[in-house]
ZADO-1210 file (C-alpha; in nm, 4 decimals, padded with zeros to 6 digits):
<atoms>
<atom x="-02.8983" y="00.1759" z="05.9959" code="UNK" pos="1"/>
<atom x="-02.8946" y="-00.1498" z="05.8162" code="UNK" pos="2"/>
<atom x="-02.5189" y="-00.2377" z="05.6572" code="UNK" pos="3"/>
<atom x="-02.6100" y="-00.3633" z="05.3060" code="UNK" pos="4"/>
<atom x="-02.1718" y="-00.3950" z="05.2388" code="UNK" pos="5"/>
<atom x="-01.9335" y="-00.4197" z="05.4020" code="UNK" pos="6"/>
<atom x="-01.5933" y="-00.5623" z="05.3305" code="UNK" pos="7"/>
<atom x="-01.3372" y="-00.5957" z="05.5821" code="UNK" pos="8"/>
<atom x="-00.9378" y="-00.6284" z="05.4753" code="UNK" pos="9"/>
<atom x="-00.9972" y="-00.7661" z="05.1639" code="UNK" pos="10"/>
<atom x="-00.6702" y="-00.8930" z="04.9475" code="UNK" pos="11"/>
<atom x="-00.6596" y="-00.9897" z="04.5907" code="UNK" pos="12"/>
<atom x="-00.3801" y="-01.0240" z="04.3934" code="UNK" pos="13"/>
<atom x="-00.3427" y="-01.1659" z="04.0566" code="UNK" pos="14"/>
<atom x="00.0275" y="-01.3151" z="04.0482" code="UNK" pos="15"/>
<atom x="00.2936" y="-01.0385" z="04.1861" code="UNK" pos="16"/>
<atom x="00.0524" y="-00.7595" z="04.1810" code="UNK" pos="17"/>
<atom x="-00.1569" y="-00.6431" z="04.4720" code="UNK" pos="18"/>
<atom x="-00.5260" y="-00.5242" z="04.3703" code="UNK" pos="19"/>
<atom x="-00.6111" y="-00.5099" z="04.6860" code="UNK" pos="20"/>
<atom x="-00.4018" y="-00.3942" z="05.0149" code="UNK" pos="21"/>
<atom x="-00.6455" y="-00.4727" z="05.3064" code="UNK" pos="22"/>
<atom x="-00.9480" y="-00.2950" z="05.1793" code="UNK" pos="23"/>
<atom x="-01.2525" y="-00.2005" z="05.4260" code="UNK" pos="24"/>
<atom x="-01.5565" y="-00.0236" z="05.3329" code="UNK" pos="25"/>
<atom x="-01.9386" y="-00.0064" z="05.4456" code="UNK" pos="26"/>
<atom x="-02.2172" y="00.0828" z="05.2166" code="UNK" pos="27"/>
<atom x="-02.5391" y="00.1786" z="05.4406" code="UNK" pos="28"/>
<atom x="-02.9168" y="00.1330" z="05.3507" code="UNK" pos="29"/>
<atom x="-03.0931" y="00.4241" z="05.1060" code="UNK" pos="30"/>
<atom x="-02.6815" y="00.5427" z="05.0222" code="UNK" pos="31"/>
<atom x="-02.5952" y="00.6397" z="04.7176" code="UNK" pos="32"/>
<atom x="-02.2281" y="00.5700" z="04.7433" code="UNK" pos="33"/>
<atom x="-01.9565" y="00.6817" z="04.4794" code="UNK" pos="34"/>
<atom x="-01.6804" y="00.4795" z="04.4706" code="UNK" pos="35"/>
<atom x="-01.3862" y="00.6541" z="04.2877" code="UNK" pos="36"/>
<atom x="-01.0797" y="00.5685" z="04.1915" code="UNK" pos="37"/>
<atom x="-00.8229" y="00.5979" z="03.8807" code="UNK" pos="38"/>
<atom x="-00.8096" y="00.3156" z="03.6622" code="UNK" pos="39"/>
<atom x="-00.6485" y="00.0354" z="03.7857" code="UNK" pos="40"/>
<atom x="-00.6992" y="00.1452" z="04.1324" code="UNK" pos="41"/>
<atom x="-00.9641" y="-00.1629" z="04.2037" code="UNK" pos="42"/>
<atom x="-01.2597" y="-00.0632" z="04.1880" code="UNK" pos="43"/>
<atom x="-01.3564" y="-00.3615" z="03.9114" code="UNK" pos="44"/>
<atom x="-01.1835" y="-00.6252" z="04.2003" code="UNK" pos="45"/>
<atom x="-01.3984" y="-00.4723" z="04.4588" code="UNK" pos="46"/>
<atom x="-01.7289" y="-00.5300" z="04.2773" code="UNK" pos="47"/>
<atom x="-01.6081" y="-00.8540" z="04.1106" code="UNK" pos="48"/>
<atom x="-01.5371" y="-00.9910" z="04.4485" code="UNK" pos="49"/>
<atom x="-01.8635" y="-00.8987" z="04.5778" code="UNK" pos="50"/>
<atom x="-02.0767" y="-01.0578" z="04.3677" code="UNK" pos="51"/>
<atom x="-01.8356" y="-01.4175" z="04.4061" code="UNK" pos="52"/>
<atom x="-01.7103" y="-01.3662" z="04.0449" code="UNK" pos="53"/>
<atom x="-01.3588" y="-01.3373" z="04.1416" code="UNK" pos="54"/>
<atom x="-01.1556" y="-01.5247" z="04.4372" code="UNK" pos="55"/>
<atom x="-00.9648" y="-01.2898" z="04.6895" code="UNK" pos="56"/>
<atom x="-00.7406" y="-01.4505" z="04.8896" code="UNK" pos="57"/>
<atom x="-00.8086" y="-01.2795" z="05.2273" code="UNK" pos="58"/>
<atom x="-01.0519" y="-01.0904" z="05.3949" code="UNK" pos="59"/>
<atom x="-01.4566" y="-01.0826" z="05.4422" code="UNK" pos="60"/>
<atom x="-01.7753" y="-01.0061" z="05.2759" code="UNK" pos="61"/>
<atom x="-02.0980" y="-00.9388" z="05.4282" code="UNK" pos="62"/>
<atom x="-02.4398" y="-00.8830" z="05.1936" code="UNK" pos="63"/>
<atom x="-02.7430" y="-00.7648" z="05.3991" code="UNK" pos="64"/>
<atom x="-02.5653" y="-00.8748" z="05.7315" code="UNK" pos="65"/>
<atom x="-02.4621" y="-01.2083" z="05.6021" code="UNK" pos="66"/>
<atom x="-02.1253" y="-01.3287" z="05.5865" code="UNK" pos="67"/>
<atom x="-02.0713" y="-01.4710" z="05.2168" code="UNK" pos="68"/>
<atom x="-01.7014" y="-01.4322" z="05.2116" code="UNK" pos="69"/>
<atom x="-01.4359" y="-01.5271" z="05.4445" code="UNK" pos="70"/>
<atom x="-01.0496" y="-01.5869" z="05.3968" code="UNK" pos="71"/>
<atom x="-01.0216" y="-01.7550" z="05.0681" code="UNK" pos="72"/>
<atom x="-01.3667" y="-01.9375" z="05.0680" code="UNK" pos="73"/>
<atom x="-01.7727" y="-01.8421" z="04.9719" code="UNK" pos="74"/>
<atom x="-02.0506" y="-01.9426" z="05.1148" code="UNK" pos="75"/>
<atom x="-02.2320" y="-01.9977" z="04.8014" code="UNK" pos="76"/>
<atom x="-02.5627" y="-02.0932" z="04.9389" code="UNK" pos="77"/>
<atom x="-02.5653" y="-01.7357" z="05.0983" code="UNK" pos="78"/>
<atom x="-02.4191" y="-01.5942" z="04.8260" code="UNK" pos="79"/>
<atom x="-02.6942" y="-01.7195" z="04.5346" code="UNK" pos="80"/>
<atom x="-02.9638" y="-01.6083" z="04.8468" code="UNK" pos="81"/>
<atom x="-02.8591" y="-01.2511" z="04.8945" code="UNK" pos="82"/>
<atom x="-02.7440" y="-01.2419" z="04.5149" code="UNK" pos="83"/>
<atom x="-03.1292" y="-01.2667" z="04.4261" code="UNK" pos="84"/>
<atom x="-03.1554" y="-00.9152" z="04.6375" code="UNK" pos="85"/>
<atom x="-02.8736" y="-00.7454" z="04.3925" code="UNK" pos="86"/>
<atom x="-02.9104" y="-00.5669" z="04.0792" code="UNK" pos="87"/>
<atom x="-02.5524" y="-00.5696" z="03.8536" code="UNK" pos="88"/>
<atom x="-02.4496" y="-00.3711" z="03.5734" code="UNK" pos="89"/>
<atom x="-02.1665" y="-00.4621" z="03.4357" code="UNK" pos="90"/>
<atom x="-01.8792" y="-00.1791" z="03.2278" code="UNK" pos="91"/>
<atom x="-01.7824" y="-00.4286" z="02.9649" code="UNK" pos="92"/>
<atom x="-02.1185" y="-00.6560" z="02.9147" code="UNK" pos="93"/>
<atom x="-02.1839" y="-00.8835" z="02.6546" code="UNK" pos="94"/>
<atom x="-02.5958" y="-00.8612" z="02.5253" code="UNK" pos="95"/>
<atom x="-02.7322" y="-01.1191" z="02.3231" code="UNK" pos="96"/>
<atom x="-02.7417" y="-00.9699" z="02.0142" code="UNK" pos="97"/>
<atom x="-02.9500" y="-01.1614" z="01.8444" code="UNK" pos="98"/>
<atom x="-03.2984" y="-01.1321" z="02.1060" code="UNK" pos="99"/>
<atom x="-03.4688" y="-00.8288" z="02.1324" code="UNK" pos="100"/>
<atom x="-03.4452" y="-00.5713" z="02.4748" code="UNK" pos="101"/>
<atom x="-03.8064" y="-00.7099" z="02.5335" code="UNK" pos="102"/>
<atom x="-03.6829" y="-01.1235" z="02.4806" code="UNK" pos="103"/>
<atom x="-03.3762" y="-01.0181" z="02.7013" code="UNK" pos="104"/>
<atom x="-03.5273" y="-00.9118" z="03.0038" code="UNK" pos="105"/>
<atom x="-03.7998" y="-01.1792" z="02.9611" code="UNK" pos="106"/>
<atom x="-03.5406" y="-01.4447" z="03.0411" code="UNK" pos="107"/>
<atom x="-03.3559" y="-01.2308" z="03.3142" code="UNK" pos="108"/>
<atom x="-03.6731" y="-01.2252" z="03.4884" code="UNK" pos="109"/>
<atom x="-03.7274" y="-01.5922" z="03.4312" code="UNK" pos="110"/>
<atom x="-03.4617" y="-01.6571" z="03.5890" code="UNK" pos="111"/>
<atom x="-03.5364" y="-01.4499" z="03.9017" code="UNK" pos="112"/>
<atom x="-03.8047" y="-01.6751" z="03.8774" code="UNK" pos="113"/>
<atom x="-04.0840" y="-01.3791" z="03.7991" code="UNK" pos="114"/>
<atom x="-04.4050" y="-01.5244" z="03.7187" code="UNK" pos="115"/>
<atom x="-04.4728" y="-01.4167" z="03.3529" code="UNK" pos="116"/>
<atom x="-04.7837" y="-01.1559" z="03.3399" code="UNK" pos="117"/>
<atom x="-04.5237" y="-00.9837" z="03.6389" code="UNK" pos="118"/>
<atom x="-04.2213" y="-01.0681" z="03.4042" code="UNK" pos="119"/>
<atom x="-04.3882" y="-00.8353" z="03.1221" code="UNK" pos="120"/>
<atom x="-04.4989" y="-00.5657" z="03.3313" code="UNK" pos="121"/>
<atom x="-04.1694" y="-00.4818" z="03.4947" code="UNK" pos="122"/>
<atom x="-04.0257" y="-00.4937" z="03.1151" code="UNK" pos="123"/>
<atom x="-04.2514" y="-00.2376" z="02.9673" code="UNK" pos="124"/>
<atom x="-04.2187" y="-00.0652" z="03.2882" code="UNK" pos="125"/>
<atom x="-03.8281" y="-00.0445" z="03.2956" code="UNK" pos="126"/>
<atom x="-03.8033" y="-00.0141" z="02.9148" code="UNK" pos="127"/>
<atom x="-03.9988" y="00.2683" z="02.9030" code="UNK" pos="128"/>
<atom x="-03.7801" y="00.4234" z="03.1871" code="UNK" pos="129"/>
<atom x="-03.4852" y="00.3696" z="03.0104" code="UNK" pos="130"/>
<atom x="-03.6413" y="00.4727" z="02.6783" code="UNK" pos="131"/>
<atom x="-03.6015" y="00.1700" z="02.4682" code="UNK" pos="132"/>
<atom x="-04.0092" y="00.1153" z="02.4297" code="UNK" pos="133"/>
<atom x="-03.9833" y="00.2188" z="02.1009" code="UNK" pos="134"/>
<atom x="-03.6912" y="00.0006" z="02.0152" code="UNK" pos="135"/>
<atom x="-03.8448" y="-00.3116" z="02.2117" code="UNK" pos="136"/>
<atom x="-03.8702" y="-00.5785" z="01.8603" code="UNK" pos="137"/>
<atom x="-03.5550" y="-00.4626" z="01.7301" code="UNK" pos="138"/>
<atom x="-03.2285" y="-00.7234" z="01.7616" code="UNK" pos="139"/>
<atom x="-03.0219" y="-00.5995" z="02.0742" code="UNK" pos="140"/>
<atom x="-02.7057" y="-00.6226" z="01.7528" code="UNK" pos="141"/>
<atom x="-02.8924" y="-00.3078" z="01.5611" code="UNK" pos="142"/>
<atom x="-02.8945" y="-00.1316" z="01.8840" code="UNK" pos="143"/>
<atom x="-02.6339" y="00.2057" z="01.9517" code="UNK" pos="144"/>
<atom x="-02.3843" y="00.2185" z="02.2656" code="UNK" pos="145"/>
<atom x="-02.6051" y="00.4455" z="02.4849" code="UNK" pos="146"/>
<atom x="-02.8797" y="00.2279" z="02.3926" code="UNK" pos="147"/>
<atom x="-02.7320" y="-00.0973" z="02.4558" code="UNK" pos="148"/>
<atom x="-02.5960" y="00.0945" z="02.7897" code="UNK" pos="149"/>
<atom x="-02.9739" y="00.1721" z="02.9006" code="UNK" pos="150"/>
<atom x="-03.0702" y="-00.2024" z="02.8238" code="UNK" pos="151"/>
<atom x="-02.8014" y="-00.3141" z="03.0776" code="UNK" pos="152"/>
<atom x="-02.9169" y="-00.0767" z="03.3409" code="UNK" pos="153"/>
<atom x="-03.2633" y="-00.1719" z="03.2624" code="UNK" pos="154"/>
<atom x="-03.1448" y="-00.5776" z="03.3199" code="UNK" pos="155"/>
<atom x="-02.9660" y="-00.4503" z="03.6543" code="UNK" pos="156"/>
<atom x="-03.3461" y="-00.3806" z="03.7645" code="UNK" pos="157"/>
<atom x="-03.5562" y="-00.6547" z="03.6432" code="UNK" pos="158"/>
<atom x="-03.5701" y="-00.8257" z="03.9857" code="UNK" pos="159"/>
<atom x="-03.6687" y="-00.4977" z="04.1707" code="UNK" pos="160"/>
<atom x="-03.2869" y="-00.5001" z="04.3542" code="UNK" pos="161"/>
<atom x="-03.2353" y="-00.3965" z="04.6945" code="UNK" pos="162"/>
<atom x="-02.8907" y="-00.2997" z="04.6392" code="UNK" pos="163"/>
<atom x="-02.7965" y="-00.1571" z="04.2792" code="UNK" pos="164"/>
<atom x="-02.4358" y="-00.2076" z="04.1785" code="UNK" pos="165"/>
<atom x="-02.3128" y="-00.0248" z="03.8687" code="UNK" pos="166"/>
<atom x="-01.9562" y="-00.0209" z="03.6959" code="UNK" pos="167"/>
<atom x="-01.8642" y="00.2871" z="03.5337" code="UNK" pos="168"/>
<atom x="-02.2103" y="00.2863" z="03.4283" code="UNK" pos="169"/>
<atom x="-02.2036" y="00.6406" z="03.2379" code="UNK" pos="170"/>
<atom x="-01.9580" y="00.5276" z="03.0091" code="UNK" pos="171"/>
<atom x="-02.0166" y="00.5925" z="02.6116" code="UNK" pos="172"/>
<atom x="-02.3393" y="00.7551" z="02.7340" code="UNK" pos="173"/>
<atom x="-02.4857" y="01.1252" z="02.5446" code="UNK" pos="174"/>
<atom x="-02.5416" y="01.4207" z="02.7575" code="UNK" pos="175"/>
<atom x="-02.9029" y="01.3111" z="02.7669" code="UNK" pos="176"/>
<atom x="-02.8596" y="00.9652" z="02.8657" code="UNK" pos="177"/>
<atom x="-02.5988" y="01.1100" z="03.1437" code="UNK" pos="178"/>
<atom x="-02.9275" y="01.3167" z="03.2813" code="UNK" pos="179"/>
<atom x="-03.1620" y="01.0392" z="03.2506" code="UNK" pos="180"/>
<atom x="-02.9128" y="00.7643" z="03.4300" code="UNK" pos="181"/>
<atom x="-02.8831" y="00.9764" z="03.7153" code="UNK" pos="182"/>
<atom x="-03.2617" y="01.0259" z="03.7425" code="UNK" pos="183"/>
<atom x="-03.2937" y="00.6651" z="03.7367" code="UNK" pos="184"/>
<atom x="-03.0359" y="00.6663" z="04.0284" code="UNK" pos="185"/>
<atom x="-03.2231" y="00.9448" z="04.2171" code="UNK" pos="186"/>
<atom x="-03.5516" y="00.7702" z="04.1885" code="UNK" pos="187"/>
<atom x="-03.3682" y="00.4237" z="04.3163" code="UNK" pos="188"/>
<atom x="-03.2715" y="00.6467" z="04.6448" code="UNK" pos="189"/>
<atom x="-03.6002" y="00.7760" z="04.6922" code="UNK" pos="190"/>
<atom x="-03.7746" y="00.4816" z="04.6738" code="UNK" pos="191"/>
<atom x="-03.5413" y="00.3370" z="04.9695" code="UNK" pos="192"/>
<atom x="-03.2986" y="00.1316" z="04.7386" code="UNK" pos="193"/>
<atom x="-02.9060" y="00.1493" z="04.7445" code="UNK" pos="194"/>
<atom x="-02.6891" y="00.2244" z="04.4831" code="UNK" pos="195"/>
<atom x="-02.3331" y="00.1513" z="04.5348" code="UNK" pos="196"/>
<atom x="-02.1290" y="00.2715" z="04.1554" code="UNK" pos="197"/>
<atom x="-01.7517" y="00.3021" z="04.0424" code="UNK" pos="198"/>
<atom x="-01.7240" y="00.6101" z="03.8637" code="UNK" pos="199"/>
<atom x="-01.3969" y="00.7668" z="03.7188" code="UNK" pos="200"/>
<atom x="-01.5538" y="01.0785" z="03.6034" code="UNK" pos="201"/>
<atom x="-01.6465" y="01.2983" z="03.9137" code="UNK" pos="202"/>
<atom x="-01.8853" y="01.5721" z="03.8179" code="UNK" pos="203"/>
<atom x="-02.1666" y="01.2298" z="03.7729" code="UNK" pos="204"/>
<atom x="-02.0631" y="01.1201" z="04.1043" code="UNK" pos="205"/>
<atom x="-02.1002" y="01.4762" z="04.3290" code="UNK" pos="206"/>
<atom x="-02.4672" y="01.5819" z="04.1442" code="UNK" pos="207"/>
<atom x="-02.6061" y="01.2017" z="04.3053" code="UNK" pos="208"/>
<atom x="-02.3916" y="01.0525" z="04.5562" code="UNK" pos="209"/>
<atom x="-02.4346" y="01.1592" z="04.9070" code="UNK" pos="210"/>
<atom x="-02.1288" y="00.9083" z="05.0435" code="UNK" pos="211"/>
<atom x="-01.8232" y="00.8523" z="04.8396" code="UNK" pos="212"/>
<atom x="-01.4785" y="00.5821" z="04.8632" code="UNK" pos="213"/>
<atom x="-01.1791" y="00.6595" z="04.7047" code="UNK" pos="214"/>
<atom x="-00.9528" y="00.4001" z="04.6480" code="UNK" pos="215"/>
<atom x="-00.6315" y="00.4672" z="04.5403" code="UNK" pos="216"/>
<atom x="-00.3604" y="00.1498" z="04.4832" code="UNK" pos="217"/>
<atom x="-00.5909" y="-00.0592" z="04.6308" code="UNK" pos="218"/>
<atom x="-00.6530" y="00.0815" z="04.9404" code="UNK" pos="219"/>
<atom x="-00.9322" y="00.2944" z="05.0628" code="UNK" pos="220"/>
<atom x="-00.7651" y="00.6830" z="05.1312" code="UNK" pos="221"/>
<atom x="-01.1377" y="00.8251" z="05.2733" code="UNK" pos="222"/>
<atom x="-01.5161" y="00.7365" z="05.2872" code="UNK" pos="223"/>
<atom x="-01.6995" y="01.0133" z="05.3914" code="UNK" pos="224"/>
<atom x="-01.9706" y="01.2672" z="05.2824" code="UNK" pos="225"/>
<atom x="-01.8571" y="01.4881" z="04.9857" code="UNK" pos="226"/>
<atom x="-01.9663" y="01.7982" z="05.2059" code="UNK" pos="227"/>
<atom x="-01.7766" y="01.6324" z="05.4947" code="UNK" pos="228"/>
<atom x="-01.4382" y="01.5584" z="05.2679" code="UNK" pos="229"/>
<atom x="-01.4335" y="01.9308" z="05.1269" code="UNK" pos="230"/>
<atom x="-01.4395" y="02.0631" z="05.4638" code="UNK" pos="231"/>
<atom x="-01.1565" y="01.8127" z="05.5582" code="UNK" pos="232"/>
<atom x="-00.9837" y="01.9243" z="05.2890" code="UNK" pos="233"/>
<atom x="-01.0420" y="02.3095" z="05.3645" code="UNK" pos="234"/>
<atom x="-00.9385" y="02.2621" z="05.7160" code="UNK" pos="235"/>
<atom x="-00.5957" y="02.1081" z="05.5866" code="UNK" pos="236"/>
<atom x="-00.4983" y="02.2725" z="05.2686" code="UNK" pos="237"/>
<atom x="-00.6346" y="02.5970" z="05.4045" code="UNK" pos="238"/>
<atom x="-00.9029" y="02.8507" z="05.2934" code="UNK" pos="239"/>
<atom x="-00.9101" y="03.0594" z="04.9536" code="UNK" pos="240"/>
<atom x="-01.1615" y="03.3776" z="05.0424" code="UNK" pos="241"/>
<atom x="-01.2304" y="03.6070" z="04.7189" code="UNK" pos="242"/>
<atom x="-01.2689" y="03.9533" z="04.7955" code="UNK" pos="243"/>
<atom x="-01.4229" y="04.2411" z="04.5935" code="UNK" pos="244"/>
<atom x="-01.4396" y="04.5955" z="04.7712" code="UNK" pos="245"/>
<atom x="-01.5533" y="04.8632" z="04.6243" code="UNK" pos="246"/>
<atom x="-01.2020" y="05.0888" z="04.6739" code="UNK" pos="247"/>
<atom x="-00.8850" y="04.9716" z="04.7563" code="UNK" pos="248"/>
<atom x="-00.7912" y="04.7947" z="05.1183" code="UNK" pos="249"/>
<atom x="-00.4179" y="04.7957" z="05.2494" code="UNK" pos="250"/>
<atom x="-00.3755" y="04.4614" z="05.4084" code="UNK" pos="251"/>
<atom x="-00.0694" y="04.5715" z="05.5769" code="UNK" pos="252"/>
<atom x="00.0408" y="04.3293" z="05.8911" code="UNK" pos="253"/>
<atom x="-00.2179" y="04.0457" z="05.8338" code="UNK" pos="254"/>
<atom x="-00.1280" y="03.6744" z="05.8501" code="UNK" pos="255"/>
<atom x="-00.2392" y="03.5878" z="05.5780" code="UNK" pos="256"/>
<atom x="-00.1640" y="03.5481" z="05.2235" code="UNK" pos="257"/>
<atom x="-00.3347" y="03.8596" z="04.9889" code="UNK" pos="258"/>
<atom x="-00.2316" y="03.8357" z="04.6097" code="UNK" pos="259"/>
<atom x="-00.4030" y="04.1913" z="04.4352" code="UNK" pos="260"/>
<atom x="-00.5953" y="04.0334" z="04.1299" code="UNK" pos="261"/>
<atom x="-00.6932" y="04.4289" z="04.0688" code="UNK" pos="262"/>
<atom x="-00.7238" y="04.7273" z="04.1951" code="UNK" pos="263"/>
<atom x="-00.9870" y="04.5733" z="04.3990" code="UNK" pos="264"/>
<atom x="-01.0027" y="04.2258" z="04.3940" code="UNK" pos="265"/>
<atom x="-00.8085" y="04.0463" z="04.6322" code="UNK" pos="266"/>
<atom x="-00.7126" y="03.6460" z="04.6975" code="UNK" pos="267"/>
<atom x="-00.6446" y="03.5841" z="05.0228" code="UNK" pos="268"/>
<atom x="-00.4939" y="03.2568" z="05.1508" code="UNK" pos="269"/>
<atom x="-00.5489" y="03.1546" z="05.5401" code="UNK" pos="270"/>
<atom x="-00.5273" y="02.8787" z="05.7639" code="UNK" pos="271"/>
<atom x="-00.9010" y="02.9224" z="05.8788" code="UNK" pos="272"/>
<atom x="-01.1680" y="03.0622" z="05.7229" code="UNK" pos="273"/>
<atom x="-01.1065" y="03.4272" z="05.8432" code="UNK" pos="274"/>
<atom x="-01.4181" y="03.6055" z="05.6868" code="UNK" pos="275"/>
<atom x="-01.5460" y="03.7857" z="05.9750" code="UNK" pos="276"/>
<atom x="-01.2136" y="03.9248" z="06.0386" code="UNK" pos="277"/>
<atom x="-01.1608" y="04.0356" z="05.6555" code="UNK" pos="278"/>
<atom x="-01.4847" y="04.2102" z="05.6586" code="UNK" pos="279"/>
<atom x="-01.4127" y="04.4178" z="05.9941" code="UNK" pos="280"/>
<atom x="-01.0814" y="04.5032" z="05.7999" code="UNK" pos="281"/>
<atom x="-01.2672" y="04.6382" z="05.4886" code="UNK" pos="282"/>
<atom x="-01.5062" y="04.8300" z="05.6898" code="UNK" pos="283"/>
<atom x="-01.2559" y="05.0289" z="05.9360" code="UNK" pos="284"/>
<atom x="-01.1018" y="05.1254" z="05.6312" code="UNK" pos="285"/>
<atom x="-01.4298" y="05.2939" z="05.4970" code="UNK" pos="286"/>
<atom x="-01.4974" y="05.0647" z="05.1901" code="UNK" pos="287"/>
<atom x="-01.7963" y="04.8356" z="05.0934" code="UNK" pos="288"/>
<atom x="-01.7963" y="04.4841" z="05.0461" code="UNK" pos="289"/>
<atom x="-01.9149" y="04.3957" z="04.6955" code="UNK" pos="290"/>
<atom x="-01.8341" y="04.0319" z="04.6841" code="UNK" pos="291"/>
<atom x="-01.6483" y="03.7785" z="04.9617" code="UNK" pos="292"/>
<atom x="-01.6771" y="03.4031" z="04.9663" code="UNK" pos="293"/>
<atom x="-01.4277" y="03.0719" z="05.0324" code="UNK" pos="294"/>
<atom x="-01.3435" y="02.9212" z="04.6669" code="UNK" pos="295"/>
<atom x="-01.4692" y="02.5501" z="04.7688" code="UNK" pos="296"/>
<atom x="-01.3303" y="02.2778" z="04.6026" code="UNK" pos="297"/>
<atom x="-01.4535" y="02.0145" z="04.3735" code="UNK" pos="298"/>
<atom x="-01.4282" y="01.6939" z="04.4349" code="UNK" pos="299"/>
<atom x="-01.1833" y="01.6430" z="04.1139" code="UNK" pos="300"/>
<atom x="-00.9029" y="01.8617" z="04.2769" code="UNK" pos="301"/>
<atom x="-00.9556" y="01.7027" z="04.5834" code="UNK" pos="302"/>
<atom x="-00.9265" y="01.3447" z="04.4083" code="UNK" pos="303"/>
<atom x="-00.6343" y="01.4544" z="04.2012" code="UNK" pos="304"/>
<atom x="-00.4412" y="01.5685" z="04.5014" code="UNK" pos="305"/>
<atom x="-00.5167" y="01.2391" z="04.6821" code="UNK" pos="306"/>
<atom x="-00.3775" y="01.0113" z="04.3944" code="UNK" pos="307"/>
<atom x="-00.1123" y="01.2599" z="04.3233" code="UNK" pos="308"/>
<atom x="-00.0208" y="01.2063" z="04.6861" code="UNK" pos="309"/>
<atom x="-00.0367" y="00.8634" z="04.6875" code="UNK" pos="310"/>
<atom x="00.2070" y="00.8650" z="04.3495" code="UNK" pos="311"/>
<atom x="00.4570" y="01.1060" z="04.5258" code="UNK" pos="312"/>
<atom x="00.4451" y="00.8200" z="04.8415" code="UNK" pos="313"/>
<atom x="00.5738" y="00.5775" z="04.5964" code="UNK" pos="314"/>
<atom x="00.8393" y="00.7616" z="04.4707" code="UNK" pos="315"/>
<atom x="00.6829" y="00.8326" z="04.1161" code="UNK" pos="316"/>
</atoms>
């Protein structure tokens, strides 16, 4: 599996203030990785330092297996070469208002250096994907939020990037917008592409990622698959199983936690996931199982208890 990112110890601090505390991460070819994190947490260092548009002070960068970064100092001959392979959006982006979405990605491709008739194609082809086609003469100033949000995503692509890298790309987007971004994002995935985006609001990140970061305080607390981290999290904070039965069950001299919701619905609290053992229970006891299942996570309680953790560590 080809490493497309990967950052090793990585410091930045601006003045007193540590964005980053040593950070490592690896983004792998065809991921799409979520990186999460509360504001402030770094996420906007991390990509800024990636691209070269910030110096760190310590630590190293690799693009597509080549070392553009390394204690204080860019290779910026590598970095302009494997730049060229990168598509960027931006969360705070300035357009030129005054061209047109057509006349802006005309000169982003020129300077890709796309030959024209190819220049023109991949702009119809990625305004219509973003739905701007119909908006294509009008002055980028005239256009909405969501709209001028699409037009940046649709710039991120105009060179055909082997590696996507969104900030907080959903931002100020509709519910429809929402859907289509992350169909763009699924399509990028199938077609063998990686998508590495910062992302504050989690329900976006677990319908599309399959790997996500979390960086809290400028360090990364787990990179992992979301099915992977809830099980994690399971295994350590323990198992919630819902029970329905269809009479009453006495629960008399079990290890485990029961709370009676009603007469009978149970919540039963456990170390393991002891569902086997609840339904032998139920049945020596001459009742029917009508519903039992573990109460899985999302991936916002398990982020909120990480940076809640991380809070209580520094004595907040």
């Amino acid at each position: 599996m080809i490493m497309v990112l990967k950052i090793e110890n990585l410091v930045k601090r601006y003045g007193s203030l540590a964005a980053l505390k040593g950070l490592n991460l690896e983004v792998k070819q065809g991921q799409v990785y979520g990186f999460l994190g509360p504001n402030g947490a770094g996420k906007s260092t991390t990509i800024l330092s990636t691209l070269g548009l910030i110096y760190p002070q310590d630590g190293r960068i690799e693009l597509f297996g080549e070392e553009v970064f390394r204690g204080g100092h860019y290779n910026e001959g590598k970095l302009v070469n494997m730049k060229g392979r990168i598509g960027y959006m931006p969360e705070h982006a300035t357009l030129w208002d005054f061209l047109t979405p057509l006349q802006t990605l005309d000169i982003l491709g020129q300077s890709f250096g796309i030959p024209k008739d190819e220049r023109l194609k991949r702009a119809r082809e990625l305004l219509e994907t973003v739905n701007l086609w119909d908006v294509k003469d009008r002055k980028v100033g005239k256009l909405s939020k969501g709209m001028r949000q699409r037009l940046l995503l649709a710039q991120a692509l105009i060179n055909d990037p082997e590696l996507l890298i969104l900030d907080e790309p959903m931002t100020g987007l509709d519910p429809r917008g929402i859907a289509e971004f992350k169909d763009i994002i699924r399509k990028q995935k199938k077609d063998g592409k990686t998508v590495f985006f910062s992302s504050h609001i989690l329900a976006h990140v677990e319908e599309v990622c399959d790997t996500v970061g979390v960086i809290v305080r400028g360090k990364l607390r787990v990179e992992d698959s979301i099915d992977n981290i809830k099980s994690d999290f399971l295994k350590k904070g323990g198992y919630l199983i819902l029970l329905e039965t269809s009479k009453p069950v006495n629960f008399d001299g079990v290890e485990w936690k029961v709370e009676r919701v009603s007469e009978t619905k149970y919540k039963i609290k456990a170390a393991a996931d002891v569902r086997e053992q609840v339904n032998d229970l139920v049945w020596e006891q001459g009742a029917k199982i009508l519903q039992l299942m573990v109460r899985v996570p999302s991936l916002e309680e398990i982020f909120l208890k990480m940076v809640n953790e991380e809070d209580e560590g520094h004595g907040h």
